[in-house]
PDB file of the backbone (N, CA, C, O) and the ligand in Angstrom, with CONECT records:
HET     ZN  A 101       1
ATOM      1  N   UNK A   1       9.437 -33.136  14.429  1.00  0.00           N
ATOM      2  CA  UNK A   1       8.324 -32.209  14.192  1.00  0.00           C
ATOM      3  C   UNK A   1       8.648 -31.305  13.008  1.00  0.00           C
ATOM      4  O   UNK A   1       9.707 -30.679  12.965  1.00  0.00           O
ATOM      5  N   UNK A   2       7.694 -31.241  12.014  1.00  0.00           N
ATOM      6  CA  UNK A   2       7.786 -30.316  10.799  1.00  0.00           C
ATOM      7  C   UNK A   2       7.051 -29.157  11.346  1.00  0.00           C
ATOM      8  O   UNK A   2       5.928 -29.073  11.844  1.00  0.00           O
ATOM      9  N   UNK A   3       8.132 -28.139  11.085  1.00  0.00           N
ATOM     10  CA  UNK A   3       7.420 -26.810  11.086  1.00  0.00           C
ATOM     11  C   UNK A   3       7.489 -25.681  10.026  1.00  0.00           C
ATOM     12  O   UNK A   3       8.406 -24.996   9.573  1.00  0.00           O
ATOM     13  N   UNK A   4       5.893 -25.773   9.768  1.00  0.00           N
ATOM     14  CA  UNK A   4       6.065 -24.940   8.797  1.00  0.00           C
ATOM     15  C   UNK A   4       5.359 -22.823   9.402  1.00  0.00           C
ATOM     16  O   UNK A   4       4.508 -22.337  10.147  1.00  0.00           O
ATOM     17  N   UNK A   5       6.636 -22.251   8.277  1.00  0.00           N
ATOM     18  CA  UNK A   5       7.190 -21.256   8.217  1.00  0.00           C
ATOM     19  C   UNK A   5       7.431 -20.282   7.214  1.00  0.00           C
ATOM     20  O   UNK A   5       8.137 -20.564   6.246  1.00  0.00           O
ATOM     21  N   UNK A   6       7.073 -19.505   7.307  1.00  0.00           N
ATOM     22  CA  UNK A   6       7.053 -18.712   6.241  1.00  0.00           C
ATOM     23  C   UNK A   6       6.626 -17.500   6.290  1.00  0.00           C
ATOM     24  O   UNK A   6       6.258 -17.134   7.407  1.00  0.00           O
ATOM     25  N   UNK A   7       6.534 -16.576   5.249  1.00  0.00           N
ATOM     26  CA  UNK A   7       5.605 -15.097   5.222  1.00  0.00           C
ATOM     27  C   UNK A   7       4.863 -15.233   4.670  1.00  0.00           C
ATOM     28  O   UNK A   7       4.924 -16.185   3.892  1.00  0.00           O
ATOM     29  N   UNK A   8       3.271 -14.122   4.685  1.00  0.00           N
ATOM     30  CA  UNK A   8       2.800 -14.119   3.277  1.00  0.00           C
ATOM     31  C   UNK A   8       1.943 -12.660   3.687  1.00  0.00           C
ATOM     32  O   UNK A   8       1.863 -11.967   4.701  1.00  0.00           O
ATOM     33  N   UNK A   9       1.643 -12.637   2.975  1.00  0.00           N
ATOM     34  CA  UNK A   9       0.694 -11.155   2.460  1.00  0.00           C
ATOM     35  C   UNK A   9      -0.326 -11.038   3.385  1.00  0.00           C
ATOM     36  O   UNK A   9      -0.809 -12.170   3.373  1.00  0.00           O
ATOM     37  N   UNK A  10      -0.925 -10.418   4.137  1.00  0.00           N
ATOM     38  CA  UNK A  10      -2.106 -10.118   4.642  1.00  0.00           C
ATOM     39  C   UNK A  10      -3.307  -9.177   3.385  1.00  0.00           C
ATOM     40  O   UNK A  10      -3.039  -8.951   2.205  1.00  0.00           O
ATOM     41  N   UNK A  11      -4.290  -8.881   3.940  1.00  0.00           N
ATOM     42  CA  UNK A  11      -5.568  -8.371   3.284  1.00  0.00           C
ATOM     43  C   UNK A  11      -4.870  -6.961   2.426  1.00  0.00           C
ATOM     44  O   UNK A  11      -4.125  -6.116   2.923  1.00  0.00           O
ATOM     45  N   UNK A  12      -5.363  -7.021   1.032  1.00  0.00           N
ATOM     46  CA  UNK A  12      -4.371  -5.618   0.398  1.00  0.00           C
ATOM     47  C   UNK A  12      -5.882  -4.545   0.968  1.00  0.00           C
ATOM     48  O   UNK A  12      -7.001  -4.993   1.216  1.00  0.00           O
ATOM     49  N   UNK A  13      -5.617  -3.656   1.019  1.00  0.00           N
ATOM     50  CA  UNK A  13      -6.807  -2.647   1.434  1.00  0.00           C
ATOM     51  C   UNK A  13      -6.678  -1.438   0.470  1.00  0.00           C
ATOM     52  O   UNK A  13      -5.579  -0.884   0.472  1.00  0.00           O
ATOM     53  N   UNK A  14      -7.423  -1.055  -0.171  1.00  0.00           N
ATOM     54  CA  UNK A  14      -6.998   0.399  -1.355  1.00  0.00           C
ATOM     55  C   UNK A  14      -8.019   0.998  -0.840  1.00  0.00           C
ATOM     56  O   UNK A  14      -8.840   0.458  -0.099  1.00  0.00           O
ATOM     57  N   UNK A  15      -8.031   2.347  -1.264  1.00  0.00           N
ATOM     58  CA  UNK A  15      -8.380   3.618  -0.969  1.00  0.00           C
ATOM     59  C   UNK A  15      -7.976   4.667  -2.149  1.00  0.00           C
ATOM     60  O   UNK A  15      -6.869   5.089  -2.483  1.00  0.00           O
ATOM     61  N   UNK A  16      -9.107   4.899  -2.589  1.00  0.00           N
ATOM     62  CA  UNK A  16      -9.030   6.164  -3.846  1.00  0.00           C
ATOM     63  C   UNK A  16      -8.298   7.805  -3.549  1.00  0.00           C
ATOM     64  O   UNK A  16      -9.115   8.708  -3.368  1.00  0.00           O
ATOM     65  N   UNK A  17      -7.226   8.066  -3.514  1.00  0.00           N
ATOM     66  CA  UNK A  17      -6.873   9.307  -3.206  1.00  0.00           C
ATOM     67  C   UNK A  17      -7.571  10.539  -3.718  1.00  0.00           C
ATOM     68  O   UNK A  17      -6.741  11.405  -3.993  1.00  0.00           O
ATOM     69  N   UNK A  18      -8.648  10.863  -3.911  1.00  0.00           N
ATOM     70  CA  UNK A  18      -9.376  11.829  -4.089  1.00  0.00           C
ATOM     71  C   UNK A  18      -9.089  13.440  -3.728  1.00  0.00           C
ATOM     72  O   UNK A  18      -8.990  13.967  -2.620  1.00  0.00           O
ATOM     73  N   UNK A  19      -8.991  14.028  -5.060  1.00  0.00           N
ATOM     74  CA  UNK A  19      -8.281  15.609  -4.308  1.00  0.00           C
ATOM     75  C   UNK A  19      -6.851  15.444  -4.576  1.00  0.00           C
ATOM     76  O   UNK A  19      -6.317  16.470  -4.997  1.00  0.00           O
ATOM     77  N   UNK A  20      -6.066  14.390  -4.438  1.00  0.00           N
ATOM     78  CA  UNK A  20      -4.365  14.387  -4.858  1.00  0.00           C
ATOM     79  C   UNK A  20      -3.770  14.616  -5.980  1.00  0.00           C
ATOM     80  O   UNK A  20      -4.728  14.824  -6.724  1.00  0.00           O
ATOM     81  N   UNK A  21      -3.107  14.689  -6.424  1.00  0.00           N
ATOM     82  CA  UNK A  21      -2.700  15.357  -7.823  1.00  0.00           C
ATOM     83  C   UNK A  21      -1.488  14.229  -7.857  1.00  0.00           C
ATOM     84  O   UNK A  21      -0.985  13.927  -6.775  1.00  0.00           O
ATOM     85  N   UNK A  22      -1.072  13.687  -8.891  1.00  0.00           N
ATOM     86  CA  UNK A  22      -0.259  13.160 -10.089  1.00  0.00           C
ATOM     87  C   UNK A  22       1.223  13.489  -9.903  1.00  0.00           C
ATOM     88  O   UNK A  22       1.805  14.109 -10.793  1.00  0.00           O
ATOM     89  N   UNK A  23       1.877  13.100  -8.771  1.00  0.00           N
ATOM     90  CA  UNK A  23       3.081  13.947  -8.925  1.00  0.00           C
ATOM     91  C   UNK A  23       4.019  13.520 -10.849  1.00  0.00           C
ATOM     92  O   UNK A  23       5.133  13.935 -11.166  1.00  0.00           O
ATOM     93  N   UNK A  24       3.276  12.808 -11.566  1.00  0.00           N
ATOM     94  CA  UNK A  24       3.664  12.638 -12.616  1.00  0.00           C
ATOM     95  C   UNK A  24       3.131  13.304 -13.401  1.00  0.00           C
ATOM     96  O   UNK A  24       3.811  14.119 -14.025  1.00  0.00           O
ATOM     97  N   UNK A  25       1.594  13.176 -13.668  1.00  0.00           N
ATOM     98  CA  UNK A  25       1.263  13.801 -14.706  1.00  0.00           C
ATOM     99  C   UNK A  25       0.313  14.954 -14.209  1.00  0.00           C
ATOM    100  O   UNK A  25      -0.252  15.470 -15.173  1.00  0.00           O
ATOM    101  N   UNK A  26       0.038  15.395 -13.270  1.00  0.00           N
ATOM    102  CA  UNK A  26      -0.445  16.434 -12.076  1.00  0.00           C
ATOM    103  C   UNK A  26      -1.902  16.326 -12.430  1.00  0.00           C
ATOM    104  O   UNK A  26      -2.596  17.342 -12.463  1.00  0.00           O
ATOM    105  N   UNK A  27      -2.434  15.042 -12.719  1.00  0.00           N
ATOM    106  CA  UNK A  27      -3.964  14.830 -12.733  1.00  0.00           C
ATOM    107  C   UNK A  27      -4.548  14.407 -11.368  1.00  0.00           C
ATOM    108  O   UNK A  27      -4.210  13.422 -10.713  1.00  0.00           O
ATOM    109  N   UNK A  28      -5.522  15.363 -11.043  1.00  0.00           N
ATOM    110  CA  UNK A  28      -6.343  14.946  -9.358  1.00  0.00           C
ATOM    111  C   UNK A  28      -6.993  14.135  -9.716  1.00  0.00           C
ATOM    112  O   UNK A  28      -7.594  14.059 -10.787  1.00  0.00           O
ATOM    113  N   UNK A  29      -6.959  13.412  -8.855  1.00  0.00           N
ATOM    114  CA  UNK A  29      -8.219  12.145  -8.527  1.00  0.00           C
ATOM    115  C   UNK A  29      -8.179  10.987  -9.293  1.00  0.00           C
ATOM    116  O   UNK A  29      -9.269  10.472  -9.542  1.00  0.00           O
ATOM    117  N   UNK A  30      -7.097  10.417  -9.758  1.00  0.00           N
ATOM    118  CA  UNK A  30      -6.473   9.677 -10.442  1.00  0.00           C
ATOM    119  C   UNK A  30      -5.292   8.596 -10.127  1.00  0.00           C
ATOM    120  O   UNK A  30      -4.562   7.997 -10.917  1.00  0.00           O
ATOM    121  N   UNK A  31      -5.366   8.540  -8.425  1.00  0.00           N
ATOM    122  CA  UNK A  31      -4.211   7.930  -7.571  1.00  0.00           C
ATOM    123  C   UNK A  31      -4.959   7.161  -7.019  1.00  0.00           C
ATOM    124  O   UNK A  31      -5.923   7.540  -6.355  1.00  0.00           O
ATOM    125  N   UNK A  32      -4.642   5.951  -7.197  1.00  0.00           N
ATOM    126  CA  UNK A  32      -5.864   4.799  -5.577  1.00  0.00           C
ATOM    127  C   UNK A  32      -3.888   4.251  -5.083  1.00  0.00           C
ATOM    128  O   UNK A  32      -2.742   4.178  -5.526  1.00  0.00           O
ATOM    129  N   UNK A  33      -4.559   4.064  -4.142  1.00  0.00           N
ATOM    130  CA  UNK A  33      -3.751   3.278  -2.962  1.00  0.00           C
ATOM    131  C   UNK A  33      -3.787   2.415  -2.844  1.00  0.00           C
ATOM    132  O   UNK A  33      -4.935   1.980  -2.928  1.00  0.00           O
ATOM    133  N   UNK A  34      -2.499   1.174  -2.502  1.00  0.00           N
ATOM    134  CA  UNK A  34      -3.338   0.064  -1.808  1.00  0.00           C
ATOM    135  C   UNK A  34      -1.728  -0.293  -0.941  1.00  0.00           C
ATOM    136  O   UNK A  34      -0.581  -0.010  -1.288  1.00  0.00           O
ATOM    137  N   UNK A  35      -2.169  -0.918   0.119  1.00  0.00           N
ATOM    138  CA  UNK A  35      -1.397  -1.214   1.000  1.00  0.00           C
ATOM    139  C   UNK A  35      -1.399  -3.064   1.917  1.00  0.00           C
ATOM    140  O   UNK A  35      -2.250  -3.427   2.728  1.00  0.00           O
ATOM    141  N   UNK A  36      -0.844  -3.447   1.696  1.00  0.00           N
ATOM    142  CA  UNK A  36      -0.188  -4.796   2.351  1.00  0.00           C
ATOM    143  C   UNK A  36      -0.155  -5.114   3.281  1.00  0.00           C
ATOM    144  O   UNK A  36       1.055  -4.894   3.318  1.00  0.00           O
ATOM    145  N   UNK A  37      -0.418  -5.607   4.550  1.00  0.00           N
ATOM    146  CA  UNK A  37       0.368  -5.627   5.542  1.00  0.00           C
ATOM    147  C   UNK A  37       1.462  -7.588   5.172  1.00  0.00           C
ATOM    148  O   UNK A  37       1.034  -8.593   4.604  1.00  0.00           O
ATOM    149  N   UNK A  38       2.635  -7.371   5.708  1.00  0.00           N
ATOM    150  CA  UNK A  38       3.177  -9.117   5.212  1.00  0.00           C
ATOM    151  C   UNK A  38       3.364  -9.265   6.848  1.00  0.00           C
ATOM    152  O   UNK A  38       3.579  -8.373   7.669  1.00  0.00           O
ATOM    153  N   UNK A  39       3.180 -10.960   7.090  1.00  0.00           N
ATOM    154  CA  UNK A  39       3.365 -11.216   8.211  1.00  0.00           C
ATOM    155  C   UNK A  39       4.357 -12.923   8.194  1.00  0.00           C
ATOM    156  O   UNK A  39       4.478 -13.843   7.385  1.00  0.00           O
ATOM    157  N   UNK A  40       4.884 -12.616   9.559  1.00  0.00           N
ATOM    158  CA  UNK A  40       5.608 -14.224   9.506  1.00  0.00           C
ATOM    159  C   UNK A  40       4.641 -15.282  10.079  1.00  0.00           C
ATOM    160  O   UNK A  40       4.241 -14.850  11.160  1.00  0.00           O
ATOM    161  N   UNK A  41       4.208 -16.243   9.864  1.00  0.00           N
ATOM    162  CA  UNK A  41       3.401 -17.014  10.100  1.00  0.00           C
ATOM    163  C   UNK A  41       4.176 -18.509  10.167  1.00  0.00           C
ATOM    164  O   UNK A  41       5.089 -18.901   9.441  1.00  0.00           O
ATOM    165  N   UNK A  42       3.408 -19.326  11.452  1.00  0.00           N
ATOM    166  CA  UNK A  42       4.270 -20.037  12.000  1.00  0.00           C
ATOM    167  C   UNK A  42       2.663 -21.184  11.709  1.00  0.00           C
ATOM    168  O   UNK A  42       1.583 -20.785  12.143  1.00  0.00           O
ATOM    169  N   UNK A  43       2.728 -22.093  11.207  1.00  0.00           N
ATOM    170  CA  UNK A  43       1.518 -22.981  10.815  1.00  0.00           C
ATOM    171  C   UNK A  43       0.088 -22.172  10.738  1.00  0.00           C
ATOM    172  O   UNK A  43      -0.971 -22.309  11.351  1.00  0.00           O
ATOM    173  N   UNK A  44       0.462 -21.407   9.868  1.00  0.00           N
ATOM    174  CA  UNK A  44      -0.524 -20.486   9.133  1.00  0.00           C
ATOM    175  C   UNK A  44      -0.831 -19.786  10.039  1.00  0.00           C
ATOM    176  O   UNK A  44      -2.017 -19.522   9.846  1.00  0.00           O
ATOM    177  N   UNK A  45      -0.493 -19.298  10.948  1.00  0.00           N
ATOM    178  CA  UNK A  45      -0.787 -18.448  12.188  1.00  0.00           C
ATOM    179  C   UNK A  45      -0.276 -16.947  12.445  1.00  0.00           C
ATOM    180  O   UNK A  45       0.606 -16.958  13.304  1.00  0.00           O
ATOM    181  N   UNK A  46      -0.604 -15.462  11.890  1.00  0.00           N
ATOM    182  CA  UNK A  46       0.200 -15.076  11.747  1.00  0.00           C
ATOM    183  C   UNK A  46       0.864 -14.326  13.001  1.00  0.00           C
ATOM    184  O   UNK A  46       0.101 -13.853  13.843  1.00  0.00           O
ATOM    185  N   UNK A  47       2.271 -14.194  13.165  1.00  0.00           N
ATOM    186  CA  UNK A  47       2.593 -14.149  14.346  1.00  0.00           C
ATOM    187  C   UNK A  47       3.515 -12.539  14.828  1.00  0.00           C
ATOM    188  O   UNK A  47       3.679 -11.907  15.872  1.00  0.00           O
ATOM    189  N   UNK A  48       3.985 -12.385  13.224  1.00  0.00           N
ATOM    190  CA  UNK A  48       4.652 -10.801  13.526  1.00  0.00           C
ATOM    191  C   UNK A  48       4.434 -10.071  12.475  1.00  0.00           C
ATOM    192  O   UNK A  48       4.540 -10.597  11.367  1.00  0.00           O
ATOM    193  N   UNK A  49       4.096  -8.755  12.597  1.00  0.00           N
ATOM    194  CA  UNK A  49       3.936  -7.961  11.257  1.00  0.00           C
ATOM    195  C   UNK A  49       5.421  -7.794  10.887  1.00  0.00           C
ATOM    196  O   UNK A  49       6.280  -7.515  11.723  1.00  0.00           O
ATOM    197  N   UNK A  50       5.731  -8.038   9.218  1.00  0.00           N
ATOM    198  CA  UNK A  50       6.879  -7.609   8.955  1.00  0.00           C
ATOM    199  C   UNK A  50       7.179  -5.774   8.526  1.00  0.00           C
ATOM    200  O   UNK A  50       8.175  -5.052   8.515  1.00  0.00           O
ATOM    201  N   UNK A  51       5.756  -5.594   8.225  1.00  0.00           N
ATOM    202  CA  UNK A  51       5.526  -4.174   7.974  1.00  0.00           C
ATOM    203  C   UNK A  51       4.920  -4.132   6.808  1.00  0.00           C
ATOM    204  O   UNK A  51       4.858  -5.129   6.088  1.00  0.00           O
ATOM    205  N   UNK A  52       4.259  -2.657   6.392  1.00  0.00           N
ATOM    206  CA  UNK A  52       3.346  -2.962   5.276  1.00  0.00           C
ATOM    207  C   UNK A  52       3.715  -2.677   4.243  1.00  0.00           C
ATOM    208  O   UNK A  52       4.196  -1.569   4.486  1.00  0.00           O
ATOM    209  N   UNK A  53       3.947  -2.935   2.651  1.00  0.00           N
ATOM    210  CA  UNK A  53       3.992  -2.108   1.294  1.00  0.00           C
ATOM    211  C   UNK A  53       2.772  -1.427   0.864  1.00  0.00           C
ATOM    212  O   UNK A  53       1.619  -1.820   0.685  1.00  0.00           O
ATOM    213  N   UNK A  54       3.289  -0.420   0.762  1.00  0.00           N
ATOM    214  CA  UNK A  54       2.108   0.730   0.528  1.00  0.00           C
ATOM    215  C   UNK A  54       2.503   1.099  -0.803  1.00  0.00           C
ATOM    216  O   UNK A  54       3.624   1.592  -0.931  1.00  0.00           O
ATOM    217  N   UNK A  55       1.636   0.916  -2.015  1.00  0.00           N
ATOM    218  CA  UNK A  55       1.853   1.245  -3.467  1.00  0.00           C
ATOM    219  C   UNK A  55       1.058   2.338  -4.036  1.00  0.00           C
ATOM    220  O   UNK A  55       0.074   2.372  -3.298  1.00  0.00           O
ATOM    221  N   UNK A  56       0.952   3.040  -4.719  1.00  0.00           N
ATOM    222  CA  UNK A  56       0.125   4.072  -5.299  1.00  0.00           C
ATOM    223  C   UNK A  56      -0.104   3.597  -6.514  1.00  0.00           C
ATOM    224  O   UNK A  56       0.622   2.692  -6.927  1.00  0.00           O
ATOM    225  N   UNK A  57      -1.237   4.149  -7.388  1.00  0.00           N
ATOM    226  CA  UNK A  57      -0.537   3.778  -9.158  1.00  0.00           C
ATOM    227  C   UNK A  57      -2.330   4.982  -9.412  1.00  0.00           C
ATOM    228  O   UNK A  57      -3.466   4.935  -8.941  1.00  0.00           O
ATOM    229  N   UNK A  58      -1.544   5.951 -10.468  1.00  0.00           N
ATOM    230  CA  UNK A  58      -2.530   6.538 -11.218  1.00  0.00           C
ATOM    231  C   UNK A  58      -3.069   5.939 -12.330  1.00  0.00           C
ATOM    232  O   UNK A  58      -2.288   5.290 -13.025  1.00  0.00           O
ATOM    233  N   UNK A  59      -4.331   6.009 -12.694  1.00  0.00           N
ATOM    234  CA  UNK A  59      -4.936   5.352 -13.854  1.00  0.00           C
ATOM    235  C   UNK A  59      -5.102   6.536 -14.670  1.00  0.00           C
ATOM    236  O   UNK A  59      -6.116   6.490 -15.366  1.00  0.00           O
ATOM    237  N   UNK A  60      -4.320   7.702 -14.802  1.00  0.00           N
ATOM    238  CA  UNK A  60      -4.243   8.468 -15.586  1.00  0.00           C
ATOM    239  C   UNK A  60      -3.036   7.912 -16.612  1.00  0.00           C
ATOM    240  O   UNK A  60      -3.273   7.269 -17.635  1.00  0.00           O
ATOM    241  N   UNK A  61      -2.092   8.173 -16.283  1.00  0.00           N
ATOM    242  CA  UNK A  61      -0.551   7.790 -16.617  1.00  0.00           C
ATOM    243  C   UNK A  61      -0.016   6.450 -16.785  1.00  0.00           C
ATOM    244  O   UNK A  61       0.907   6.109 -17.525  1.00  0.00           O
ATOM    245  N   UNK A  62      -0.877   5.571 -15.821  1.00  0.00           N
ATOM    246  CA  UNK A  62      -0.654   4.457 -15.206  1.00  0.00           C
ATOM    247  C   UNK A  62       0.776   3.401 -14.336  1.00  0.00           C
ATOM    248  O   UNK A  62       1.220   2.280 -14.087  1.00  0.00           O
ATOM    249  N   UNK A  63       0.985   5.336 -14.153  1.00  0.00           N
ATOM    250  CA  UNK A  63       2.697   5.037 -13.284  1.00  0.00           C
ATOM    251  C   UNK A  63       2.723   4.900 -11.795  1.00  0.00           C
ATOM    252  O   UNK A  63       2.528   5.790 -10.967  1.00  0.00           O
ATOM    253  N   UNK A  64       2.982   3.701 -11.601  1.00  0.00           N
ATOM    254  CA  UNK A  64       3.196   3.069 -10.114  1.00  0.00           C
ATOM    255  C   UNK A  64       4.079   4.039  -9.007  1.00  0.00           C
ATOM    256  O   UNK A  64       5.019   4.614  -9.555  1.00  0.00           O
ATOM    257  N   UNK A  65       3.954   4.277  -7.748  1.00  0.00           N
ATOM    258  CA  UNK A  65       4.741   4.766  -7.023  1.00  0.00           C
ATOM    259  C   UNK A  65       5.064   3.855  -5.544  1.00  0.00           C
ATOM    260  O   UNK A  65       4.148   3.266  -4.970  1.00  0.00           O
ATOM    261  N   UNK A  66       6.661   3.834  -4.969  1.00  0.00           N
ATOM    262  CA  UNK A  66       6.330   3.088  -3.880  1.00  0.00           C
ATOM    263  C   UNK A  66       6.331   4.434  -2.513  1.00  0.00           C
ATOM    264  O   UNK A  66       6.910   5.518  -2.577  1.00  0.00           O
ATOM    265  N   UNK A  67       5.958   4.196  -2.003  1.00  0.00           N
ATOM    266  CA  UNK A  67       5.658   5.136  -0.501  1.00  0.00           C
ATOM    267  C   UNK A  67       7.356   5.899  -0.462  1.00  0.00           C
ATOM    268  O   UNK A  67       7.609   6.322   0.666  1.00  0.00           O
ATOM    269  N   UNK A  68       8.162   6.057  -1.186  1.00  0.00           N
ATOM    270  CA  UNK A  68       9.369   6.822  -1.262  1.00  0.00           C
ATOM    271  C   UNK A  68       9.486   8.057  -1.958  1.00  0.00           C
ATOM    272  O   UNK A  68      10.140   9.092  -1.824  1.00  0.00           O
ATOM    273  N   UNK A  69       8.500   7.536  -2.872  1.00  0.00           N
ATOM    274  CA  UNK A  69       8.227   8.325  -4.151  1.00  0.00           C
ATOM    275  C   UNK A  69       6.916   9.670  -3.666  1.00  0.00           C
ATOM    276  O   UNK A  69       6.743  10.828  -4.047  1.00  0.00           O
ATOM    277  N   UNK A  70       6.269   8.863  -2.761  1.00  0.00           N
ATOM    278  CA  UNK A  70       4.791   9.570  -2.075  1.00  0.00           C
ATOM    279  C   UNK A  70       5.193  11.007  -2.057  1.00  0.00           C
ATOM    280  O   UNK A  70       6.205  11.365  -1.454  1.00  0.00           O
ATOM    281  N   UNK A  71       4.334  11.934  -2.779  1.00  0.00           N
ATOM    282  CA  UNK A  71       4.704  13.355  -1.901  1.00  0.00           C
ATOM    283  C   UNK A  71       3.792  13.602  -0.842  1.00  0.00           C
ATOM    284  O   UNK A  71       2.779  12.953  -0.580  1.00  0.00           O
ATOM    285  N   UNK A  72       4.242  14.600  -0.257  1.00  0.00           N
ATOM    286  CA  UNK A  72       3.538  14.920   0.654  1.00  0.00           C
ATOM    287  C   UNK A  72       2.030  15.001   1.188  1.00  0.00           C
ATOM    288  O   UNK A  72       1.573  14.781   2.310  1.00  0.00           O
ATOM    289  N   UNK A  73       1.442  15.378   0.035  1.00  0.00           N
ATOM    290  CA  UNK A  73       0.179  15.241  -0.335  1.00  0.00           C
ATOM    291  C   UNK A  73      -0.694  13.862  -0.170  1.00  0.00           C
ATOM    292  O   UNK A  73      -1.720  13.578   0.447  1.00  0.00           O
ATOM    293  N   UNK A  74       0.045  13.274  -0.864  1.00  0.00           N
ATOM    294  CA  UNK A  74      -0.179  11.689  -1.189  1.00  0.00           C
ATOM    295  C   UNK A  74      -0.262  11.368   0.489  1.00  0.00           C
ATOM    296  O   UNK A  74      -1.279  11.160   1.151  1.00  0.00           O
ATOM    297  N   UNK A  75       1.068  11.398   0.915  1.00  0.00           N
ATOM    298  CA  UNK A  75       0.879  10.324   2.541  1.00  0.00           C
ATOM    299  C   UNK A  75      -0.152  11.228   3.329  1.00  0.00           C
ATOM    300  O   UNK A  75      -0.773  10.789   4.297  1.00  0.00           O
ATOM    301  N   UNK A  76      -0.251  12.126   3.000  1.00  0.00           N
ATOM    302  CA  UNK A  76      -1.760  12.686   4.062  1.00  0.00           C
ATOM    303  C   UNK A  76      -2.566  11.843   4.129  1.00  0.00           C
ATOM    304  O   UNK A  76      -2.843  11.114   5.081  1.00  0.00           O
ATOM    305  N   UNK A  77      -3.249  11.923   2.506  1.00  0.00           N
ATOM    306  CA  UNK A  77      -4.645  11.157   2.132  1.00  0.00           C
ATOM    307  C   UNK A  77      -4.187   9.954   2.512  1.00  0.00           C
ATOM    308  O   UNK A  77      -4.898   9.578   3.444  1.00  0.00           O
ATOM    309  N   UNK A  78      -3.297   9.100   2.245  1.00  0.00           N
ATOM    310  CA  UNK A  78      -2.910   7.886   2.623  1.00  0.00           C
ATOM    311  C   UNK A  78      -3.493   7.405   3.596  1.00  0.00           C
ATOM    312  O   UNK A  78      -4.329   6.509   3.715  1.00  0.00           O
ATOM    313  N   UNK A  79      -2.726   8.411   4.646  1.00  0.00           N
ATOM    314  CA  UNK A  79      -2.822   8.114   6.173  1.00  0.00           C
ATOM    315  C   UNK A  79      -4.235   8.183   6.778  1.00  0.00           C
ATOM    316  O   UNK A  79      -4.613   7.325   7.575  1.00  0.00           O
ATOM    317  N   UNK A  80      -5.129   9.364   6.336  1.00  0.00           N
ATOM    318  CA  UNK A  80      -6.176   9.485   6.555  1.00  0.00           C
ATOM    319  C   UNK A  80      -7.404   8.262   6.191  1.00  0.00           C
ATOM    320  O   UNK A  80      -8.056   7.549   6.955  1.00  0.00           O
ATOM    321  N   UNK A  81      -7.401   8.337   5.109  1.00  0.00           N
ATOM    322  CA  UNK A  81      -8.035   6.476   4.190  1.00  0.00           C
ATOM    323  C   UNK A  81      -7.628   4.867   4.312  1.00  0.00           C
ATOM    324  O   UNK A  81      -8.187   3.853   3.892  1.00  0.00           O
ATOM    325  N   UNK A  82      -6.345   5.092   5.113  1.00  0.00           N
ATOM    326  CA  UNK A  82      -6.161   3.691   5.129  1.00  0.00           C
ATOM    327  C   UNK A  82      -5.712   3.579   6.557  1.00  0.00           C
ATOM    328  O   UNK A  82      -4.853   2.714   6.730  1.00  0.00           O
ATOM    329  N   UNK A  83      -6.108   4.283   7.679  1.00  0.00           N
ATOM    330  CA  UNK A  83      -5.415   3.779   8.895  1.00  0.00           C
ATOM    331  C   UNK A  83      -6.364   3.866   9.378  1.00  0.00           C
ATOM    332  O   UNK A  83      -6.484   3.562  10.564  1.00  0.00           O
TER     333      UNK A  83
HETATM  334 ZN    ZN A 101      -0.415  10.328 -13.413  1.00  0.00          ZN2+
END
């Protein structure tokens, strides 16, 4: 029996951070979100969340952030818009 196995990406979902400020270039309303969920999938089936990547990126600056980088601010709206 072949079994196929693997991960892959679930649905990316973004959300405009509206009101957040730039921890780079301190421009509001200039941050969208988008977040990942990856899953292990067992004949395309998906079977465990591996957990999600949650990315930021301002189209002011156009500097990427990963959820480490998030200030405080940021994971509010985050949390609020994308859960
Ligand atoms: Zn910026």
């Amino acid at each position: 029996m072949i079994l196929f196995f693997g991960t892959r990406p679930g649905k990316t979902r973004t959300a405009a951070l509206t009101g957040v400020s730039c921890p780079h270039c301190g421009n509001k309303g200039q941050l969208t979100a988008s977040s990942t969920p990856n899953f292990i999938h067992i004949f395309w089936i998906p079977v465990y969340r591996l957990g999600t990547s949650l990315v930021a990126e301002c189209s002011h600056c156009k500097r990427g952030f990963y959820k480490e980088d998030f200030s405080s601010e940021m994971k509010r709206a985050v949390e609020e818009q994308l859960r």
